[in-house]
C-alpha positions as CSV (number, residue, x, y, z in Angstrom):
1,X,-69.7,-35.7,-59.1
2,X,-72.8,-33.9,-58.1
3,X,-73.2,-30.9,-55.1
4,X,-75.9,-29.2,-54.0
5,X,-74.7,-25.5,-54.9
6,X,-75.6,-24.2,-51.2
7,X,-73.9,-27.0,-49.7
8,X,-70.9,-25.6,-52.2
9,X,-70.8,-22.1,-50.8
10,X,-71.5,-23.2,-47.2
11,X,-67.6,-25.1,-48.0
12,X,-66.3,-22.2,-49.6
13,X,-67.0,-20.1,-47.1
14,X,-64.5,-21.6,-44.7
15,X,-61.7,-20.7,-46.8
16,X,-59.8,-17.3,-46.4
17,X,-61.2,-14.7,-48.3
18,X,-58.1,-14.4,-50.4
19,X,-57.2,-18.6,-50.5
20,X,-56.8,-20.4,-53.6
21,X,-60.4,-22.2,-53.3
22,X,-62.2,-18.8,-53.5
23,X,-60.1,-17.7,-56.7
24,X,-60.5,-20.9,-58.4
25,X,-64.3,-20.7,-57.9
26,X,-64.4,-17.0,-59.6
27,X,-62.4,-18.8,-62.5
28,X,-65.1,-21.9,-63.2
29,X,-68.8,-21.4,-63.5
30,X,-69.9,-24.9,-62.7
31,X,-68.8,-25.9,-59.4
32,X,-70.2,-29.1,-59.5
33,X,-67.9,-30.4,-62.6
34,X,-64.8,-28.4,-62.4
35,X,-64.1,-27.6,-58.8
36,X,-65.5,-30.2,-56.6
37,X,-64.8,-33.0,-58.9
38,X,-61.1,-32.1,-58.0
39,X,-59.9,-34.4,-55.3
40,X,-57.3,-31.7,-53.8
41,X,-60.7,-29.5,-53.0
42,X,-61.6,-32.7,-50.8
43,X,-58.1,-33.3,-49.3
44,X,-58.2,-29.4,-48.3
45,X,-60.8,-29.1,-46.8
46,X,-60.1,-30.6,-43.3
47,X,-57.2,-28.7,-42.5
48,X,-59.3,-25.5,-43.8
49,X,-61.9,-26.4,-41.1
50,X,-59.2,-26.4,-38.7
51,X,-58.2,-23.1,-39.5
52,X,-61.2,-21.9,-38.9
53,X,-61.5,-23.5,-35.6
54,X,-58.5,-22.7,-34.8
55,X,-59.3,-18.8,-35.4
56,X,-62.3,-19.1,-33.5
57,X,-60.7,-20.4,-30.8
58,X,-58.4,-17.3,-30.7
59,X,-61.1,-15.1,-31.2
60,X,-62.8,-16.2,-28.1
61,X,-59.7,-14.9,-26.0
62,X,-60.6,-11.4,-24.2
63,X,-58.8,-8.9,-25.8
64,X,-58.8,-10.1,-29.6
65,X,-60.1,-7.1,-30.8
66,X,-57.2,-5.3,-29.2
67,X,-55.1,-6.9,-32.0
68,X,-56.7,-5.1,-34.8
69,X,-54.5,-3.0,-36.9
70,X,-51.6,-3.2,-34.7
71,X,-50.6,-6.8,-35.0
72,X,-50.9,-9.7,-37.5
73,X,-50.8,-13.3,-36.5
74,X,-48.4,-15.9,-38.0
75,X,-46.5,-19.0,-37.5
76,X,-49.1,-21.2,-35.8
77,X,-50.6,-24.7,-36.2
78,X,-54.3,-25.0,-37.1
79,X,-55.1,-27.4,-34.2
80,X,-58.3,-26.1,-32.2
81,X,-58.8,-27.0,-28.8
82,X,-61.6,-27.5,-26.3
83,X,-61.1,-24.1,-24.3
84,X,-59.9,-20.5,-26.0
85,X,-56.5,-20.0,-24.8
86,X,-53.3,-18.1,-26.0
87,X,-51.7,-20.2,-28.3
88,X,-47.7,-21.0,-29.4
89,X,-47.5,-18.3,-32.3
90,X,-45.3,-15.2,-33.6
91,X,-47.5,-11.6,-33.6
92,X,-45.7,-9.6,-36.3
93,X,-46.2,-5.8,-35.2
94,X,-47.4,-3.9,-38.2
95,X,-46.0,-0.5,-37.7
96,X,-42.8,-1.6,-35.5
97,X,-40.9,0.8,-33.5
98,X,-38.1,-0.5,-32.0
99,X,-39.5,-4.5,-31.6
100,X,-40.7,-6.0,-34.4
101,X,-42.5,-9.2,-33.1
102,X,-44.0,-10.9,-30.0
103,X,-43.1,-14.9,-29.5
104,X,-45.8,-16.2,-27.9
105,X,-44.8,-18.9,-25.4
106,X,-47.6,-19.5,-22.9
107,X,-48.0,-22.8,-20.8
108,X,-50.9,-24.9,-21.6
109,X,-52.5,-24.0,-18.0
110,X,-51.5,-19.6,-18.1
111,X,-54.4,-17.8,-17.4
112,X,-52.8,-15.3,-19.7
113,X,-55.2,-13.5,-22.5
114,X,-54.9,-11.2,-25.3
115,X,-55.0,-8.0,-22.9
116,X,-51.7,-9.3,-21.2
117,X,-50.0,-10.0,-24.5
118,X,-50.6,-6.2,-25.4
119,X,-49.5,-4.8,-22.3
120,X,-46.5,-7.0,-21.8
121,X,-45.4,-5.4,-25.5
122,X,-46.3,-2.1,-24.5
123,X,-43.6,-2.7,-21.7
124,X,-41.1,-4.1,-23.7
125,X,-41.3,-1.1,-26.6
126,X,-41.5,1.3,-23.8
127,X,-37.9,-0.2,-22.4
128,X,-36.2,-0.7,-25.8
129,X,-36.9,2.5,-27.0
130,X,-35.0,4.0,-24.4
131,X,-32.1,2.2,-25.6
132,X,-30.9,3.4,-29.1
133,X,-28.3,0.5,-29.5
134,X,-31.2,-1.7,-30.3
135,X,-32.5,0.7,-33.0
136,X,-29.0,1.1,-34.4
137,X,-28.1,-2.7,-34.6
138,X,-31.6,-2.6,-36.4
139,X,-30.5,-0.2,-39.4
140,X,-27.1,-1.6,-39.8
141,X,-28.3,-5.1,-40.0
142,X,-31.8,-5.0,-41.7
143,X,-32.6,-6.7,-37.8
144,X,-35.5,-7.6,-36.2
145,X,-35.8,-8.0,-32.7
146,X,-38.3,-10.2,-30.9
147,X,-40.0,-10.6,-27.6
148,X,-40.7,-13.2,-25.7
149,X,-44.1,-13.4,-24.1
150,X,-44.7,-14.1,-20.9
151,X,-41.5,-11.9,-19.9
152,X,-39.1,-13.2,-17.7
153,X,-35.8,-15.0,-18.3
154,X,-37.0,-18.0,-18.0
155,X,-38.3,-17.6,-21.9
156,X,-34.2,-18.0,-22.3
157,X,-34.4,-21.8,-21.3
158,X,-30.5,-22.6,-21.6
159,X,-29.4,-19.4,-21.1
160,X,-31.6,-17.8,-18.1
161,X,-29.5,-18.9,-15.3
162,X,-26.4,-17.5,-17.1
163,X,-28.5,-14.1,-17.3
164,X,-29.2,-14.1,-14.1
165,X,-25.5,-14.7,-13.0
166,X,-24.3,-12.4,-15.6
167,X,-27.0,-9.0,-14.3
168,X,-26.2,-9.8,-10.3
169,X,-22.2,-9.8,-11.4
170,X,-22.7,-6.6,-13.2
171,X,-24.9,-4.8,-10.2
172,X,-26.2,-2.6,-12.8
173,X,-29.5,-2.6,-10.5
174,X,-32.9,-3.1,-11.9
175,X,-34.6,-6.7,-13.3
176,X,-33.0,-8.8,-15.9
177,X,-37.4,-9.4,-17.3
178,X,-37.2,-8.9,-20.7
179,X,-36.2,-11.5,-23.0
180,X,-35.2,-10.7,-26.7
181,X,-34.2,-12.7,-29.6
182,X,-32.4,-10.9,-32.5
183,X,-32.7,-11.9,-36.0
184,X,-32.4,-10.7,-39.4
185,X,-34.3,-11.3,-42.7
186,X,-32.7,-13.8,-45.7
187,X,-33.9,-14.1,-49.3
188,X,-34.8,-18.0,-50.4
189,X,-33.8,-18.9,-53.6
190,X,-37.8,-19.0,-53.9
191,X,-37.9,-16.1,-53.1
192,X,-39.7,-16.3,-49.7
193,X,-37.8,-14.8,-46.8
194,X,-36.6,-15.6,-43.4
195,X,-35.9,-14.9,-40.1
196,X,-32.8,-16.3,-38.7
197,X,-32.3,-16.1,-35.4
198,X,-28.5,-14.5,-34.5
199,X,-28.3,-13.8,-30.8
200,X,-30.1,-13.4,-27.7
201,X,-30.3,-11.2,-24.9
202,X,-32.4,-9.7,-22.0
203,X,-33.8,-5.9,-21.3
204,X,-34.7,-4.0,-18.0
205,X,-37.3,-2.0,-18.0
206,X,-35.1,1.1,-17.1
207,X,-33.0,0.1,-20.8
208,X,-29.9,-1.8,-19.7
209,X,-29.1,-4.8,-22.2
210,X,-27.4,-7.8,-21.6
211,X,-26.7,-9.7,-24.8
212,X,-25.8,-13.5,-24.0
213,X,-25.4,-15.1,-27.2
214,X,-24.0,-13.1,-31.0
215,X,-24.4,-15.4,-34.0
216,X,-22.9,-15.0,-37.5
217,X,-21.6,-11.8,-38.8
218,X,-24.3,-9.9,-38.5
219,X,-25.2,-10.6,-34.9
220,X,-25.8,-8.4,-32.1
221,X,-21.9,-8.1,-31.3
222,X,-20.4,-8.7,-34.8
223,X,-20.0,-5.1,-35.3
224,X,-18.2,-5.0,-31.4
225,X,-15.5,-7.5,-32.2
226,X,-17.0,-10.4,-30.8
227,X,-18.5,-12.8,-33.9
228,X,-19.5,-15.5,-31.6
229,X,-20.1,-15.2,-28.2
230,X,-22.4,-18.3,-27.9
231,X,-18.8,-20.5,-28.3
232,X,-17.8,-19.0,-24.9
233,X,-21.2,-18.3,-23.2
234,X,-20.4,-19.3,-19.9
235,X,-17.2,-17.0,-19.8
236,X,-18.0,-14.1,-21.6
237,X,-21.0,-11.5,-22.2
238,X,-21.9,-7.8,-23.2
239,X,-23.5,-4.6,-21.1
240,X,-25.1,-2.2,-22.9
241,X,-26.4,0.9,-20.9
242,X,-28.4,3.2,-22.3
243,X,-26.8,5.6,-24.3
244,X,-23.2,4.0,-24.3
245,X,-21.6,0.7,-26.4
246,X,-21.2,-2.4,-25.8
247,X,-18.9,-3.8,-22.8
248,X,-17.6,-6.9,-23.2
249,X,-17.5,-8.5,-19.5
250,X,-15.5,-11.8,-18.4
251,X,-17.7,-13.8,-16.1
252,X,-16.5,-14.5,-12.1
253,X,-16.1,-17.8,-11.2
């Protein structure tokens, strides 16, 4: 199979810098007969445009450039769309104080953009920093914690009306706004590793935690005596001020 050698590049160029297409390239002087004679080049190459697309797309947002060097964008589908808009997608924060990664959760009509995401992190590392449980359950659990973004409760789906029950029982003043999911990393027999998810829970801005749901032994009240709270969610829940433990509360009904 013959190809023009410009046309070639011009291809080439749509993959990442480091992707298998470029490396393969450096490894085979004739293009026309080694590489693009394979047919997994061809079947690639679609869902590499995409990518592309996709990144453009993103890059269009206002704010992108905001994300340099502090964030790094994973876990989303190369699908591009008509408009640039925010898409469904995990930001891993590269040099993570106390959260380690932004959910990205927007509506398909959110006139949201990259400046919001930023500022709406900013909040929710300004609020958990003032609450050294979070950074303690960290350490003891190789953790990660996660926002949600927009912020609200609502990111809690099944659990937001029980949050918002749970905080106006407690009348530990401020806004439940802050949703978190906590997690910790697993090794794959691969090798790869994981995040699975162990609990969630919700922040004010002033600090105070409420954690709904606790998951496996290394959830966020494993350590607290209570392996499981999701089993009992509607009757039971945890306070955590600023500062002091966990208290494990017994919902009114």
């Amino acid at each position: 199979m013959a190809l023009d050698r410009g046309l070639a590049a011009a291809l080439v160029d749509l993959a990442p810098t480091n992707g298998w297409m470029r490396a393969q390239l450096e490894e085979h002087r004739d293009w026309r007969e080694s590489v693009w004679s394979t047919p997994d080049v061809w079947n690639d190459i679609p869902q590499r445009v995409n990518e592309v697309l996709t990144r453009i797309n993103y890059q269009r947002v206002p704010g992108w450039a905001g994300l340099e060097g502090r964030f790094q964008l994973e876990s989303t589908s190369a699908r591009p769309t008509s408009e640039p808009r925010l898409p469904t997608a995990t930001l891993m924060v590269t040099r993570p104080g106390t959260i380690d990664r932004v959910l990205l959760r927007p509506e398909w009509n959110d006139d949201l953009d990259w400046n919001d995401v930023v500022a709406a992190y900013e909040r929710a590392e300004r609020a958990a920093s003032t609450q050294p449980w979070l950074a303690r359950w960290k350490r003891e659990n190789q953790g990660r914690i996660g926002v949600f973004f927009p912020l609200g409760i609502d990111q809690l789906v099944r659990y937001a009306s029980v949050a918002a029950e749970a905080w106006e029982e407690t009348q530990i003043g401020g806004t439940p706004e802050i949703a978190l999911l906590f997690s910790f990393q697993s090794s794959l027999p691969d090798g790869r590793v994981m995040n699975v998810g162990c609990g969630q829970g919700v922040l004010s801005a002033e600090g105070t935690l409420l954690i709904l749901q606790s998951n496996s032994t290394r959830g966020p009240l494993a350590s607290d005596g209570l392996l499981n709270s999701g089993i009992d969610l509607t009757q039971r829940y945890a306070v955590v001020r600023p500062g002091a433990a966990p208290e494990i509360r017994t919902r009114q009904n």
